[in-house]
Structure formats: structure tokens, C-alpha cells
C-alpha positions as a Python dict, from the first residue, in 0.01 Angstrom:
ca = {
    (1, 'X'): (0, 0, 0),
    (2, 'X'): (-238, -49, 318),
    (3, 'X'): (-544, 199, 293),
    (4, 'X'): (-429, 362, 587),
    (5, 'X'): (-99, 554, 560),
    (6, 'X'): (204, 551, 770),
    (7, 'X'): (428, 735, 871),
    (8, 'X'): (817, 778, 960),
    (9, 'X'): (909, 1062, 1175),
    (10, 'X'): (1303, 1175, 1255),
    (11, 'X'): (1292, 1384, 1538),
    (12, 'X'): (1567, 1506, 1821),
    (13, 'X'): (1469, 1486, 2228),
    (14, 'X'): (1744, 1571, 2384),
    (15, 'X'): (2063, 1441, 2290),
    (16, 'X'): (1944, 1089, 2106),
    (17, 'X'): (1737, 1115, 1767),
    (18, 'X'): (1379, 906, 1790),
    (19, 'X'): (1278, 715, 1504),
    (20, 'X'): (886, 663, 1541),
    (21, 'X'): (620, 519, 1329),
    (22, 'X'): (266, 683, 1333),
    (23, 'X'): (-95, 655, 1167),
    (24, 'X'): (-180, 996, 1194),
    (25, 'X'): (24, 1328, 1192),
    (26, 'X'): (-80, 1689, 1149),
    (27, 'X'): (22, 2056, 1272),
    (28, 'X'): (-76, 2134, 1605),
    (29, 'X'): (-334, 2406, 1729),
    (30, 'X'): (-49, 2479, 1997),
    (31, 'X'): (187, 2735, 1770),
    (32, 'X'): (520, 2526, 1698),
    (33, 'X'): (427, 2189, 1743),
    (34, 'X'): (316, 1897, 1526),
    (35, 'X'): (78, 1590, 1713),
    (36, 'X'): (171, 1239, 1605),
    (37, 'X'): (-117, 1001, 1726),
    (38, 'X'): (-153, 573, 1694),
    (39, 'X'): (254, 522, 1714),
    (40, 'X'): (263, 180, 1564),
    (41, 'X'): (579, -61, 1661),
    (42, 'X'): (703, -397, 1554),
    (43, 'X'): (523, -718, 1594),
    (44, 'X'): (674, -968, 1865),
    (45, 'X'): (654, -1310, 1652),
    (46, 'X'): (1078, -1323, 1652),
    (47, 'X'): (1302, -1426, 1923),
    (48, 'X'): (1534, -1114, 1883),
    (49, 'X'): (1402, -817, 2104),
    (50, 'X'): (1549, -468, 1982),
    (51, 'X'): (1619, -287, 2319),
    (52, 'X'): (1610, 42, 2152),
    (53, 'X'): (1297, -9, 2019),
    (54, 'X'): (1154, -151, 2339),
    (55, 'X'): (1275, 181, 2513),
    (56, 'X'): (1065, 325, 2302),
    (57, 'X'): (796, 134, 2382),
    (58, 'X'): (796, 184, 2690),
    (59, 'X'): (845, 557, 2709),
    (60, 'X'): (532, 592, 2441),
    (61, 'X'): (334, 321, 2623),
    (62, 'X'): (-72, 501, 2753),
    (63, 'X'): (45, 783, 2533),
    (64, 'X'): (-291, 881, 2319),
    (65, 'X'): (-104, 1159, 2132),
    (66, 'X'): (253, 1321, 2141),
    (67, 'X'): (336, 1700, 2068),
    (68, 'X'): (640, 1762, 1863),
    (69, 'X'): (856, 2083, 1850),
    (70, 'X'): (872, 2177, 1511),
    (71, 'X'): (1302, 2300, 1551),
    (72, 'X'): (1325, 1941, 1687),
    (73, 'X'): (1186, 1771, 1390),
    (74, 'X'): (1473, 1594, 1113),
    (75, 'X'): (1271, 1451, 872),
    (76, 'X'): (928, 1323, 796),
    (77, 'X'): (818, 1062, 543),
    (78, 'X'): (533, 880, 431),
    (79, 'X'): (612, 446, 370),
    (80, 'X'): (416, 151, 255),
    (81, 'X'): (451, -22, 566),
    (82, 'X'): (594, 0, 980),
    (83, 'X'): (924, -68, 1050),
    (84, 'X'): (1187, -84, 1363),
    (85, 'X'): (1102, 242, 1573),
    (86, 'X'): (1476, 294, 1682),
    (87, 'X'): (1664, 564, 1935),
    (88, 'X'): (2034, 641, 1869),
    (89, 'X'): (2277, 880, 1988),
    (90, 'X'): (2246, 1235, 1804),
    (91, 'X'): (2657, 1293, 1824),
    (92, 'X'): (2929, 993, 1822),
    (93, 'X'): (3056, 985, 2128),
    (94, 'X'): (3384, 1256, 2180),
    (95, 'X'): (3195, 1502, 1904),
    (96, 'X'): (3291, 1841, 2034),
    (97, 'X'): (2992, 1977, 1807),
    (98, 'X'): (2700, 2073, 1961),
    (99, 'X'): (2350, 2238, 1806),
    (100, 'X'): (2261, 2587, 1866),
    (101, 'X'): (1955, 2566, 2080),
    (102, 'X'): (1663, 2808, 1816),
    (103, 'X'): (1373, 2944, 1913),
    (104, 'X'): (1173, 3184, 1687),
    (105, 'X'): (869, 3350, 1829),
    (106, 'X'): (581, 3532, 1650),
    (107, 'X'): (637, 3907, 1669),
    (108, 'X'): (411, 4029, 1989),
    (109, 'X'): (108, 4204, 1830),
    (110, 'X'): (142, 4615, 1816),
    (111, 'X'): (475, 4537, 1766),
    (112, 'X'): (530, 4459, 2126),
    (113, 'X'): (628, 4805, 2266),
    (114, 'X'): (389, 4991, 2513),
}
């Protein structure tokens, strides 16, 4: 395992589900939100180009560090080693199920009446 860790994060923008790969990730100052930093993709040595990973790519590229919803997050894991960041379609096509948008604020200090 490489001294410095890495790690997979599942997440939902949208309707597509983001597979990243990042060197550091922590909970956010900003209430809600986690920061993934130094997103990490594939190597170009093959001839094969993934087009969902170069979407990726290029939507990530000059970004120094990306705020997360926390509702929007699937999963989380730490591996031994980077592999394909991916995007994929959150429902099959013709799904008639669709996610509850949530939201869950802090209760207003004092209770919030005045």
C-alpha cells in the first residue's frame, strides 16, 4: 500500500452517479458538505481512451478542491491504489423511479420563532 492513501468516492450530481478518485478527503467547514482535493485519474500509456472517464477529466480539470453535498454522497472507501474514475447513468433508462429530493437543516437557534 502507497504511503499516501486513496480514495474512492460514489457520489450523485444530478441524474448520473460520479465515480472519483482522491488523495485527500475530509468534512467541510461549510455545514453539509465534504471537500475532496488532488482527484487522481488514470495514466494515458494505453491506446483505449475511456470517454467517461475523460468527461470527467475534463469537468474536474483547474479544479484545486470540490465541495460535496453530504445527501448526494453513495459510498466512500479507502483502496490500495487509483482506478478508472467513471460517470454512469443513476436510473436505466424508462425507470419511472425517481429520488425524493432531502434536505435537513439545523434547527434555527431560539428555536426559530420571534
Amino acid at each position: 500500500m502507497s504511503s499516501q492513501p486513496v480514495y474512492k468516492v460514489i457520489f450523485q450530481n444530478g441524474g448520473q452517479v460520479f465515480e472519483v478518485f482522491a488523495r485527500q478527503i475530509y468534512q467541510s467547514d461549510m455545514w453539509g458538505f465534504i471537500e475532496i482535493e488532488e482527484l487522481v485519474f488514470g495514466e494515458r500509456s494505453a491506446v483505449l481512451v475511456d470517454p467517461s472517464e475523460e468527461k470527467l477529466k475534463a469537468e474536474f480539470s483547474g479544479v484545486k478542491r470540490s465541495y460535496i453535498p453530504l445527501h448526494s454522497v453513495i459510498r466512500i472507501d479507502e483502496v490500495d491504489k487509483e482506478g478508472a474514475a467513471k460517470v454512469s447513468d443513476a436510473a436505466p433508462q424508462g425507470a419511472k423511479v425517481a429520488h425524493l429530493p432531502f434536505t435537513s437543516m439545523p434547527p434555527a437557534p431560539g428555536g426559530g420563532e420571534e
